[in-house]
N, C-alpha and C positions, 0 to 999 in steps of 0.2 A: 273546551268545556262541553262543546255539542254532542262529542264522541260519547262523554260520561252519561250527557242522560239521553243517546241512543241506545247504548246498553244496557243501562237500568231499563227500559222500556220494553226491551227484546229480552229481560229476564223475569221482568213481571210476565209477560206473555209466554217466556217457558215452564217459568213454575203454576204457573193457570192449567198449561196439557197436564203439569206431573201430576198437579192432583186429581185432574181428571181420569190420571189413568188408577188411582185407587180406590178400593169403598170409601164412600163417600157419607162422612155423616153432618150434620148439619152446619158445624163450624163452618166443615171444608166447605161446602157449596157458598158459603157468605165470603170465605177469603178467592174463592175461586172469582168471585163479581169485583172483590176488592181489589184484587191486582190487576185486572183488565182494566179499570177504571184508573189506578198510578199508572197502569202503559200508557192508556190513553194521553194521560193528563202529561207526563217527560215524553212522552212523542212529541206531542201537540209543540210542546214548548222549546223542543230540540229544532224542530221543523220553521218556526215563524218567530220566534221569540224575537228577534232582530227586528221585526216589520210588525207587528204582533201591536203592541202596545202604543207603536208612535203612527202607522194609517190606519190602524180598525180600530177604535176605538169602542166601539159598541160591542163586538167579538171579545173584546178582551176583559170587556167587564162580564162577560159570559165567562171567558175560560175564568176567570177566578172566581165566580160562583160556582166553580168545580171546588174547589178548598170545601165547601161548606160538608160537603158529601165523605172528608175523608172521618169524622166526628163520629157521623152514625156509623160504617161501617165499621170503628174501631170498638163501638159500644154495645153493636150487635154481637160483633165476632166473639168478646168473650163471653153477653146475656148467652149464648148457644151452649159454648161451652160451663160456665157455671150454672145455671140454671137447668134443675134435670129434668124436667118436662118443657123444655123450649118448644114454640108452637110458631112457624110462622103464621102470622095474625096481622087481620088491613091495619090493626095500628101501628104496627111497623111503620108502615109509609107515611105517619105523620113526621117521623127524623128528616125526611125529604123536602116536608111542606116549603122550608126559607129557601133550599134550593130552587124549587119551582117557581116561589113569588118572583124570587130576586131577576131569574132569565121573564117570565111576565111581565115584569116590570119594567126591563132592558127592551122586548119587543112592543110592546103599547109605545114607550119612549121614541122608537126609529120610525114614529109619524107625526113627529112632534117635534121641528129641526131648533126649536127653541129651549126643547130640552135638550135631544140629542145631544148639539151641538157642545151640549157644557160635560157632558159626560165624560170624564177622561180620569185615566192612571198615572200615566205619565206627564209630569207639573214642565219638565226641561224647555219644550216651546213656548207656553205662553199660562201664565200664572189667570187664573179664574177661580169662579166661584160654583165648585160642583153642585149639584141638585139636592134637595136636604135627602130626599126620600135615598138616593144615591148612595149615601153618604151613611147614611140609617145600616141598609144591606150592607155598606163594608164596613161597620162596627160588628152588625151582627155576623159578619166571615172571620171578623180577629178573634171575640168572645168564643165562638162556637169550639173553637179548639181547646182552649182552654176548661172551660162547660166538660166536654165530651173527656178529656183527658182527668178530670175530676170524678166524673161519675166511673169510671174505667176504673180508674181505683180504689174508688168504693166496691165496688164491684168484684174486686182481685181480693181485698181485705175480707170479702164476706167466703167471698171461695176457701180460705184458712179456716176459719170456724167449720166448714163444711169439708175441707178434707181433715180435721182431725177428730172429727165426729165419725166418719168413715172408715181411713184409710190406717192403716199401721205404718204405713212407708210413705214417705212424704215426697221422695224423689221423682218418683216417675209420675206426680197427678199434679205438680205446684207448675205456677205459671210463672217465676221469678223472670227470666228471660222475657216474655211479654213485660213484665213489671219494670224493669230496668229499660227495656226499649223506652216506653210511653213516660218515664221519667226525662230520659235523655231526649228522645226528640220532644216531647211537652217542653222541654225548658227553651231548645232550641227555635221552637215555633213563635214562642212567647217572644223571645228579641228579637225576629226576626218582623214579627208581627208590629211591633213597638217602633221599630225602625220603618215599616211602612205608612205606619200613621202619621209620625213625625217629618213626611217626604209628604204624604198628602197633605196634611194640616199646611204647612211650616215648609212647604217647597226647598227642604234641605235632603241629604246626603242622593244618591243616587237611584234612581227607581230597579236598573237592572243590578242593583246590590243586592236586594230585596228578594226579587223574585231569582235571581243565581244559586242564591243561597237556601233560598225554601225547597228550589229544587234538586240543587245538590244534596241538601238532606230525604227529602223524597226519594232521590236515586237508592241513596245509602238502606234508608229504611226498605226500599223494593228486597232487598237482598238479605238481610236479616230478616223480615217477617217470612219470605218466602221461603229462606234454608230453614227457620224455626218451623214455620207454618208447616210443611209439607211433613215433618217428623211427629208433631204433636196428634198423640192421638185425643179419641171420647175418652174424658175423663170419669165422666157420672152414666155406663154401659146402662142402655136400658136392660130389664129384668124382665121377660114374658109374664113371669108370676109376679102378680102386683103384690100377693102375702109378703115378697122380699123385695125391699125395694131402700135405696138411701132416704135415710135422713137430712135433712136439708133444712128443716123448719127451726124454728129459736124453742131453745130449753123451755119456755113459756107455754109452749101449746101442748106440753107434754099434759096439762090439768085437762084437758078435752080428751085423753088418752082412760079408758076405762078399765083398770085391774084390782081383784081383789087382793085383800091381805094375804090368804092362803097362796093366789096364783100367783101373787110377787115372792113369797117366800119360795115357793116350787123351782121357782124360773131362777133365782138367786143360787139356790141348792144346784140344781141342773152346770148351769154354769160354773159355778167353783169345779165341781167331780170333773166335766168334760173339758175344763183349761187344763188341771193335773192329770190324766188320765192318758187322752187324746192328744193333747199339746199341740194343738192348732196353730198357734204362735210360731210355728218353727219354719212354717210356710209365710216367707217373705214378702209375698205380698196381699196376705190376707185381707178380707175389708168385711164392713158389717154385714153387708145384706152375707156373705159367705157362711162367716161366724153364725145367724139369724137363719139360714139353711140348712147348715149341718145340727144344729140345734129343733131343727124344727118349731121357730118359734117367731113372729113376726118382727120384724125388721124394728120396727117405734117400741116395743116392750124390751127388748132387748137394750138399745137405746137408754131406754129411763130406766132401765137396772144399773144400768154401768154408771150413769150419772148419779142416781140416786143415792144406791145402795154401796159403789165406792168412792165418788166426791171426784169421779176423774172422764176425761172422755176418751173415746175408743181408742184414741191413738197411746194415750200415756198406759189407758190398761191392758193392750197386749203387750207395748215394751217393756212393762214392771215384768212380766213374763220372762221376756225374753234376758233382760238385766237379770234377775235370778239364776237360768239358766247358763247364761256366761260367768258367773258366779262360782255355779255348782261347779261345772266341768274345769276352772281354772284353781278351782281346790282338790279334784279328782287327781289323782297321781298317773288315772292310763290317758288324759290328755296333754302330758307335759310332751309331750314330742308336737304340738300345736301351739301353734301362733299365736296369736292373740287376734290380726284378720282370721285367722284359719276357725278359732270358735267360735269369734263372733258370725260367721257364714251358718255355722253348724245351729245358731241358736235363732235364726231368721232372721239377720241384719242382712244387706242386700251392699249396703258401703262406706264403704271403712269413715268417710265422713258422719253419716246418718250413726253408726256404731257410738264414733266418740262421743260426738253432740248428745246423744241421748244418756249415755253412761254415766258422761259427766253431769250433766241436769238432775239426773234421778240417785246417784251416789256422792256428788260434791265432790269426786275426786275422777283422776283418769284410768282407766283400764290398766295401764303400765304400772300407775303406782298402789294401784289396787294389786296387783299381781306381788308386788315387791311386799307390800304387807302380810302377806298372809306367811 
């Protein structure tokens, strides 16, 4: 089992150089800390785990006030990525604060051999009564994962309303792969977590069951977040010119947004002509602030036009577009030597997934039998 999490250790620390060796934008430098820190933690644990728990007692209530640290970094990495002006800011390092108390707490205690003494992980030698304050810190290291694995996905849910406010293409900005990790290992934490408590409490099932298992999925997880991590790029590109820039805000603060009747009609009229004319839709991975450039027209008006003025958000109102367009051409008689991928490419779909799903959504039927009717 040592072997597995020497390797996860030794590829947390290889995918830390890979992305060091690319531009770097602000997710990466947070996963770039994050993985050094899981090496650390299946090093550490590959290295002494045997000896670890049953002579150091006080060390090892330190190594597992590493756990608390893996919360923040999983809540930071995606605030980076969803959030489009991420700033690092000292409040950041309040996510840290329990980790700091809980090793404070651990060091004041190792002069104290009447606390010391009771501080312990491992129940198998001799059944006692841990320290309340002890005991406090590893409630608060089981909760904090769960906490942090909650807000994560508040946090992913809000990224959807923000990329279909933006983006036309859903494929290359969504996080579903993050989304399904922090499901899978959150559940796994959570038993794993449950079965710790029930061995501290209740001096039942086995301590190194607990901590094998947290770790073997920690290895697991090193190699999934690092092949995803290192591919994932900025999602929300900053914009030099701040006149064009994404929407991110709730449909609410559009009333703070100041247009007259005339310039909403203008701006209404402008867009219809330059969707039919121009056919920007056809470029597959168009996004607002784009649309709001070529327009010459700021990014939040643009915005409360699409919302307003067709009751839909950026994403469904280039696809109506683009659904038209595979429409037109599959009633055209000089496209019948084309596929049905083949026009949907031609009309801005980018994959054959993203084609059907939207077709069918927006027509109540599929592309094939849409084809077969006409």
């Amino acid at each position: 089992m040592n072997y597995i999490f020497f390797v996860a250790a030794f590829n947390a620390l290889f995918f830390a150089l890979m992305i060091l060796q690319k531009k770097k934008a602000k997710h990466d430098k947070i996963l770039i800390f994050w993985l050094m820190y899981l090496g650390l933690y299946t090093g550490i644990y590959a290295l002494f785990s045997n000896k670890l728990f049953t002579y150091y007692h006080l060390l090892s209530g330190s190594f597992i006030s590493l756990l608390l640290l893996h919360g923040p970094f999983l809540f930071l990495y995606i605030t980076a990525l969803v959030v489009q002006k991420f700033q690092f800011k000292k409040k950041i390092f309040l996510h840290f604060i329990p980790f700091i108390l809980f090793n404070l707490y651990i060091f004041i205690a190792s002069y104290f051999p009447e606390i010391s003494d009771f501080i312990r992980l491992n129940h198998e030698e001799s059944k006692h009564e841990a320290p309340f304050l002890f005991n406090v810190f590893l409630i608060l290291t089981v909760l904090s994962g769960p906490i942090y694995f909650v807000l994560a996905i508040a946090f992913l849910n809000e990224l959807d309303i923000n990329i279909f406010n933006n983006f036309s293409s859903y494929e290359n900005v969504n996080l579903n792969w993050l989304r399904k990790l922090i499901y899978t290992f959150g559940a796994i934490w959570t038993v794993l977590m449950i079965f710790a408590i029930v061995h501290h409490v209740f001096q039942m099932f086995s301590w190194i069951f607990c901590t094998h298992g947290l770790s073997l999925s920690l290895s697991i997880f090193i190699l999934l977040i690092g092949y995803f991590g290192i591919k994932q790029r900025e999602i929300f590109v900053h914009y030099p010119n701040h006149y064009t820039e994404y929407v991110t805000e709730r449909k609410v603060k559009y009333s703070g947004i100041l247009i007259s009747d005339n310039e909403f009609e203008n701006y209404v009229g402008r867009l219809k002509d330059f969707m039919i004319v121009e056919k920007p839709y056809l470029e597959a991975n168009l996004s607002l602030p784009e649309l709001a450039n070529k327009l010459n027209m700021p990014s939040h008006h643009l915005s409360r036009v699409i919302n307003e003025e067709f009751g839909v958000n950026f994403f469904e109102f280039v696809n109506q577009y683009r659904i038209e367009e595979v429409k037109s051409m599959i009633r055209n008689p000089k496209f019948d030597n084309y596929s049905l991928l083949g026009i949907a490419y031609e009309s801005g779909f980018n994959t054959k997934s993203a084609f059907n799903r939207v077709f069918k959504k927006l027509t109540g039927t599929t592309p094939s039998n849409y084809k077969h009717m006409i």
